[in-house]
C-alpha positions in Angstrom: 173.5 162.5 172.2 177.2 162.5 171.8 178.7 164.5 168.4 181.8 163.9 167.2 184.3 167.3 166.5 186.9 167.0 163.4 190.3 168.5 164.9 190.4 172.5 164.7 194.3 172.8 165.4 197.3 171.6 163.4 198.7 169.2 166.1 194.9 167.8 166.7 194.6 167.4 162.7 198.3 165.3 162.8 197.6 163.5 165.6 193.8 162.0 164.3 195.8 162.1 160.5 198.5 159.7 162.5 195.7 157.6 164.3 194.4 156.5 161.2 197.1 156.1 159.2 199.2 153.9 161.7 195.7 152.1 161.9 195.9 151.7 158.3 199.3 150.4 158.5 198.3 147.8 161.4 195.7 146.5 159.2 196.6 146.8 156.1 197.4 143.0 155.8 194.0 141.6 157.5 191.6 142.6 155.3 190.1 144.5 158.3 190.7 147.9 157.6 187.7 150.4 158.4 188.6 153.0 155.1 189.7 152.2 151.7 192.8 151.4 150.8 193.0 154.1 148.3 192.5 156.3 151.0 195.0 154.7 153.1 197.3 155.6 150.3 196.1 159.3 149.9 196.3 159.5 153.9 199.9 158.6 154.0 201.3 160.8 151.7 199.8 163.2 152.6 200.6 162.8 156.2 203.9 162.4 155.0 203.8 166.3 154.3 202.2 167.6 156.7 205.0 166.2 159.1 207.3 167.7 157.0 205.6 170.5 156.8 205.2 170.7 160.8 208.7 170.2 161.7 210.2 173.0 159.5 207.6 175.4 161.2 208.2 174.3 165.1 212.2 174.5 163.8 211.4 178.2 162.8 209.4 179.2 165.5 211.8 177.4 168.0 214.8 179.6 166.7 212.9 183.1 166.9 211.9 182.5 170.2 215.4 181.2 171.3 217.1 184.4 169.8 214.7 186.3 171.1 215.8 186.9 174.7 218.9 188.2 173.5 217.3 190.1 170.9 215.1 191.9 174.1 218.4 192.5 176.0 220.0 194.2 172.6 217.0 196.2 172.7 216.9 197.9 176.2 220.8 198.6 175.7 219.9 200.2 172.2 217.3 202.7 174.0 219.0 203.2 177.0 222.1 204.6 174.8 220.4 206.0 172.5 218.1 207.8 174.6 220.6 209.3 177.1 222.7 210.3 174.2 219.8 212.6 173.2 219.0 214.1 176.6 223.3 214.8 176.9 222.5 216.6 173.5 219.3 218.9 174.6 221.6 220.2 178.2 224.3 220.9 175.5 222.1 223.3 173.7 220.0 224.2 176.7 223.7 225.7 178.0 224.2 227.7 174.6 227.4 224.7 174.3 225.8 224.0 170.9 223.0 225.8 169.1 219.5 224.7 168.3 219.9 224.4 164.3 221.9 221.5 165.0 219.1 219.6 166.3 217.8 219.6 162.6 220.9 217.4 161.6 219.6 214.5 163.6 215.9 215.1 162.9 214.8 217.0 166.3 213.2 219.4 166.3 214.9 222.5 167.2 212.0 224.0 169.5 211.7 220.8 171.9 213.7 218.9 174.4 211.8 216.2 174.1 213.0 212.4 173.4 211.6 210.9 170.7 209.0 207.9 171.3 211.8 204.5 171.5 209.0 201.9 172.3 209.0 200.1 168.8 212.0 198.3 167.7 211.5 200.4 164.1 211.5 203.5 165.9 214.5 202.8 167.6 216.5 201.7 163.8 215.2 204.8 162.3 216.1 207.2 165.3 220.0 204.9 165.8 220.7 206.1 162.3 219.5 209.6 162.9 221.5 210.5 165.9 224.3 208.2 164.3 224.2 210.3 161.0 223.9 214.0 162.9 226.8 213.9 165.5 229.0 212.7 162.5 227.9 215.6 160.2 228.1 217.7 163.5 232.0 217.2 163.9 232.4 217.0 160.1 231.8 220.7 160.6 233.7 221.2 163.6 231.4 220.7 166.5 232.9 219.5 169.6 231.8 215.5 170.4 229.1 214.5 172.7 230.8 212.7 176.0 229.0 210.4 178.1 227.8 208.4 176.1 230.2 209.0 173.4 228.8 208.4 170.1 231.3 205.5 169.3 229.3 203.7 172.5 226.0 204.0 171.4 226.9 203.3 167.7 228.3 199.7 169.6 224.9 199.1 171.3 223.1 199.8 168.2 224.8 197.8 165.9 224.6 194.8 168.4 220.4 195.7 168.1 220.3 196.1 164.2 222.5 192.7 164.2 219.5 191.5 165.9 217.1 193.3 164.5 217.8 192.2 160.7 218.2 188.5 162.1 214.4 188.4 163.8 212.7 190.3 160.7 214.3 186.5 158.6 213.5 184.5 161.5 209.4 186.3 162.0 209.5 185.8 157.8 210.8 182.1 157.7 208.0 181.2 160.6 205.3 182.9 158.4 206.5 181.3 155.2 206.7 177.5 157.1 203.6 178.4 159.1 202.0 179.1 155.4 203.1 176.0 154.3 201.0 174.1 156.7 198.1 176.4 156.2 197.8 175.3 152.9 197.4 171.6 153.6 195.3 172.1 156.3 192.0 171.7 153.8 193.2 168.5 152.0 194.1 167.0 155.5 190.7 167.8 157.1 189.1 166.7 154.0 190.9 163.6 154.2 189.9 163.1 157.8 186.3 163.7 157.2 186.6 161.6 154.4 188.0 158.6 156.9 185.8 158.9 160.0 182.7 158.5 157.5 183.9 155.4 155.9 184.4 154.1 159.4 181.3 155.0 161.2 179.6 153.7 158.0 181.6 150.5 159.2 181.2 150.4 162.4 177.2 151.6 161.7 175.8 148.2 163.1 177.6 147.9 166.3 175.3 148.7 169.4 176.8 152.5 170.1 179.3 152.6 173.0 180.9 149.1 170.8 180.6 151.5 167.9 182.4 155.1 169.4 184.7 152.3 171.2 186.3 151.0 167.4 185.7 154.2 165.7 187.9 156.0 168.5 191.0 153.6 167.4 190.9 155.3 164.5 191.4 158.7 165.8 187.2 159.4 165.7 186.8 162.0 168.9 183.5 161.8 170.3 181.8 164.9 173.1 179.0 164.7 175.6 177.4 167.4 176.0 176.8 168.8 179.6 174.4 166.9 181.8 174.3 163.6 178.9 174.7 160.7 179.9 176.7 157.8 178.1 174.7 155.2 176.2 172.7 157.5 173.8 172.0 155.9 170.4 172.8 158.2 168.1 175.8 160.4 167.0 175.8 164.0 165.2 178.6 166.0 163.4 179.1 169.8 164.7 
């Protein structure tokens, strides 16, 4: 027998929310509305915010993504720098050109050549300021600067990526916030729409069945066959 299925995403609960309401708004002056008119009231302003409520989240969600290619490209040329700068500092040492205690001023370790792990973009804002911080202590004292890549070049890449950086954590929070936001109407709206389809099934209850799922789907009412059923069955089931 067919079942209907109450909408389990937020553009399925605004578009049967919608159905009903412009329904609603049809009818409204006939007499021949399938719900209340209380709930016709309830159902519009509520629809009103979850529109709202929608469009400041797919404005959020459409800016981080947007930024977000340049945000990648700021990224690569933030590790790339940052990374070769550190391998030009481990030769220097390996060749005795500067000694190993110096490593400590950028948080190396002294004992290992090894590049530190630049796969996150917080690994690469903590390890920028290191290397930043320890080849300006380094000549403070008199050490001789680190050429290709200078320091003033990577210190260019990586404020380009913490520009970036900063901008995507207020982007990712104002998506979560606005995303939030529609979260927490989701149970009044699908309490609403529950509320609707049974007032118009209870309707629509005396029609033969395909007459029935045929009036009840103007209201936004989405019926399922199951696999192998066959249209025509005479009774209808929630899941």
């Amino acid at each position: 027998m067919p079942y209907r299925r109450l909408p389990n995403t937020n553009q399925a609960r605004m578009r049967s929310l919608k159905m009903a309401v412009d329904m609603g708004e049809k009818l409204e002056d006939t007499y021949d509305l399938a719900f209340s008119y209380r709930t016709l009231e309830e159902a519009s302003s509520l629809l009103v915010r979850y529109e709202r409520a929608m469009s400041e989240y797919k404005q959020c969600s459409s800016s981080q993504v947007n930024t977000n290619k340049k945000f990648q490209n700021a990224i690569k040329m933030a590790r790339l720098y940052i990374s070769h700068f550190i391998q030009v500092f481990n030769m220097c040492v390996l060749r005795s050109e500067i000694k190993p205690e110096a490593k400590l001023l950028y948080g190396l370790d002294p004992e290992s050549n090894v590049v530190p792990d630049l796969i996150s973009d917080d690994n690469i804002y903590e390890w920028g300021q290191k290397i930043i911080s320890g080849e300006r202590t380094r000549m403070q004292n008199g050490g001789t600067p680190i050429y290709n890549p200078t320091i003033a070049k990577v210190r260019v890449h990586y404020d380009i990526f913490v520009e970036y950086y900063n901008n995507q954590k207020i982007l990712q929070n104002n998506t979560s916030r606005t995303i939030g936001n529609v979260s927490l109407l989701n149970d009044s709206v699908d309490k609403v729409i529950l509320d609707i389809w049974n007032q118009v099934e209870s309707t629509f209850e005396a029609l033969p069945m395909e007459d029935k799922m045929k009036r009840c789907e103007e209201y936004g009412l989405v019926y399922y066959y199951r696999r192998g059923e066959k249209k025509g069955t005479e009774t209808v089931s929630d899941m």
